[in-house]
N, C-alpha and C positions, 0 to 999 in steps of 0.2 A: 415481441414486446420491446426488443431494442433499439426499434425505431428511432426514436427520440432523444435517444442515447447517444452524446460524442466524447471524446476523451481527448485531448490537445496536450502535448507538453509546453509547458510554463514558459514564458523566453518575455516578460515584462510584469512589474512590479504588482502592477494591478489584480493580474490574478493569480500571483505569489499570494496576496494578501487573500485571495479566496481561499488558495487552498490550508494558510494558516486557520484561517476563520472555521473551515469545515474541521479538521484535526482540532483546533480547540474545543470546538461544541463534543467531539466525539469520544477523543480523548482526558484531557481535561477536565470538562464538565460532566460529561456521562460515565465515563470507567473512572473519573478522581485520581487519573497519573498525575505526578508531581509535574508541572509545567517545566517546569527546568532541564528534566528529562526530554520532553515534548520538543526543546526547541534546541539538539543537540547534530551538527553537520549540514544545518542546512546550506552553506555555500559549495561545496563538495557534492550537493545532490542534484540529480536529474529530477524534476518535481511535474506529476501531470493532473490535472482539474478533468475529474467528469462531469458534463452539465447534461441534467435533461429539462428538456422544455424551454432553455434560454436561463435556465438555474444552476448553480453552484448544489453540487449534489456528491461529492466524491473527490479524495485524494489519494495517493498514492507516490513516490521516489523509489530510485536507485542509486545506488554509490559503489564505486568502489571501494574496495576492502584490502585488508592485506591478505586475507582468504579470499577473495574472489570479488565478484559482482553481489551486492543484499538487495533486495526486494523488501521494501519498509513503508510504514506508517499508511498501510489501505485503511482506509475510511469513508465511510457511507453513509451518509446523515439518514437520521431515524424514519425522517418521512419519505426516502428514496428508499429502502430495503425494501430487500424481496423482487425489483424489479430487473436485476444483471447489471445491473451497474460495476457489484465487484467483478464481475466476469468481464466486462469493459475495459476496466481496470488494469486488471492481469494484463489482457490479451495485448493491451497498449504498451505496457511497461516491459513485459518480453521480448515485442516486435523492436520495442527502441536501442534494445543492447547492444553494443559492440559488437562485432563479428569474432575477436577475442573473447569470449565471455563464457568460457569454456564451463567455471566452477559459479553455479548460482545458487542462492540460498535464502533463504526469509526463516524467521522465528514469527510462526503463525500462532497467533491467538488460539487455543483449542477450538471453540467451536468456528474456526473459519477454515480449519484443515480441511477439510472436506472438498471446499471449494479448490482451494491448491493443488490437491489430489488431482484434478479434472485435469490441471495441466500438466502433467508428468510431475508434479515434486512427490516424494515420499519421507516420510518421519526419519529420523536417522538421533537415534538416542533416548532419552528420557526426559520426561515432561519435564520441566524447569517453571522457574518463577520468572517474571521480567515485568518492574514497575507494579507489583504487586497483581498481578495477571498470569494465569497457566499458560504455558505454550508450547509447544514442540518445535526443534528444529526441523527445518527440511528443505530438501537440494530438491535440483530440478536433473531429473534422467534423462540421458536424451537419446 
């Protein structure tokens, strides 16, 4: 089913703007986070667009931290789910790390843990709130 499926990291304005555009419909307008939240390090981030079909279909960044490397803001517009895209996703934003990138981490949405789980990360604490949203932390084992 991934066929159709690519993932590029960002490197011009154009489809910067794609990927703001997928993050606002997802964030924004479907979970109702505060925008202001939403548009918080983006020059600091490594930013990547999943397209399927010649479409804007998926976002996803990495940054450095002062705890390590973050894995943030995956998002999948409503009419891509269910097809790997988040699995795309990941598997792109992993592959892109620094070869220092010893300690990584994401605050996954609860019901996306699952998916994270697949790539070595494990829960590490207790559920939290973040932008009015449950989530658990969690590293990536390696």
């Amino acid at each position: 089913m991934n066929q159709n499926i690519t993932v590029q990291k960002v490197n011009n304005q154009e489809d910067l703007d794609k990927v703001h555009e997928v993050r606002r419909v997802v964030f924004v307008v479907e979970q109702n986070c505060p925008p202001e939240l939403e548009w918080e390090y983006e020059d600091e981030s490594t930013h990547f667009l999943a397209i399927v079909d010649g479409q804007p279909a998926g976002a996803s960044r990495w940054r450095k931290t002062d705890k390590g490397y973050k894995l943030e803001r995956f998002a999948v517009l409503q009419e891509y789910r269910g097809l790997g895209v988040g699995q795309e996703l990941v598997k792109a934003v992993i592959a892109d790390l620094p070869a220092d990138a010893n300690y990584v981490y994401l605050h996954a949405q609860i019901q996306a843990a699952g998916l994270y789980e697949k790539f070595g990360f494990e829960k590490t604490g207790p559920e939290f709130e973040e932008a009015g949203i449950r989530h658990y932390k969690m590293v990536l084992k390696k």
